[in-house]
N, C-alpha and C positions, 0 to 999 in steps of 0.2 A: 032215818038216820040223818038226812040231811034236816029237818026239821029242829031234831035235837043237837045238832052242830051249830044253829043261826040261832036255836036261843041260848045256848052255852055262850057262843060269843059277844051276844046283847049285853048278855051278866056280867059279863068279865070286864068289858068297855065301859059297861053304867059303875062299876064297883071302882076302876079303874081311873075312872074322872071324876068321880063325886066329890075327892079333895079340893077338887078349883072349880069347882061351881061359884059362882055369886050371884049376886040379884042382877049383873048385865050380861050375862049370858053362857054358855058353856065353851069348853075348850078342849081341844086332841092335838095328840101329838103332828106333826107332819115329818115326810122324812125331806130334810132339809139338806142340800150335799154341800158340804165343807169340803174345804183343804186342807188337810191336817198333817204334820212333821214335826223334827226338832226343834225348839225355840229359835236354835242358830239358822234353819234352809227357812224359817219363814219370814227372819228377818231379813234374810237376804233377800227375801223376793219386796217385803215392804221397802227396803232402801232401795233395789233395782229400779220400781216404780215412780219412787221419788216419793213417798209417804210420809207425812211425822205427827205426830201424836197430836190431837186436839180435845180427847177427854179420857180419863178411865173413872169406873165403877165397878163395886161389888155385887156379885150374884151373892144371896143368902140364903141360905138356909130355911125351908120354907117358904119360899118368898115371902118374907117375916123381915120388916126392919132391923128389927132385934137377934134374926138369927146370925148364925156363926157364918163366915164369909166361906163357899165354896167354888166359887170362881171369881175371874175377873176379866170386866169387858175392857175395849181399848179400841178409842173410833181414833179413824185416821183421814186426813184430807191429803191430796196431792200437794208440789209446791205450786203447783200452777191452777188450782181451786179447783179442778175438774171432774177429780175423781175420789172417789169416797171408797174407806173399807170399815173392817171390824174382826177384830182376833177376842177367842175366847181362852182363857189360860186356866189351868186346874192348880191348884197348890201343889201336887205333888212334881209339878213341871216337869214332865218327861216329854210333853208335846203341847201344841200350839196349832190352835187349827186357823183356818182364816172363815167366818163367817158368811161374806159376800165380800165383792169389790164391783163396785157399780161407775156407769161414768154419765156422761154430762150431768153433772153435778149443779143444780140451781139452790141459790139462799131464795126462799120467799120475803119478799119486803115487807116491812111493817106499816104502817100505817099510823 
């Protein structure tokens, strides 16, 4: 029984990830722990910290240039450069999660 439960799950995984295969490598999900709330308790926590917006983009559809936009990223720096975030927003905006919020925040120099 257990034999036929580890290959049932193989199958499921290889069928499950075959969409994002490429020629550099494979990929799985991870579980990744957010903070998620109304648009309104998350902004409050972004301005609490001192956050203000330094880029937003679209998730699409397929990860397809072309597809239909179903989210949207929005990276945040500190006012005092230190601290870095990222909220992910759904179109239907009932909530707002925060991705990470990370700190000593370094720019690498260019050369």
């Amino acid at each position: 029984m257990k034999k036929i439960l580890l290959i049932l799950s193989l199958l499921i995984t290889s069928v499950a990830y075959a969409d994002h295969e490429d020629d550099f490598g494979n990929y799985y999900f991870q579980q990744v722990p957010a903070l998620c709330s109304s648009p309104q308790y998350i902004d409050n926590y972004l301005n609490h910290f001192g956050f203000e917006p330094k880029s937003i983009s679209l998730g699409r559809e397929g990860m397809q240039k072309s597809g239909q936009p179903v989210y949207m990223v929005t990276y945040y720096i500190t006012k005092d450069g230190t601290q870095a975030t990222a909220t992910i927003d759904v179109p239907s905006g009932t909530e707002k999660c925060i991705i990470y919020h990370t700190f000593d925040l370094t720019t690498p120099q260019q050369n």
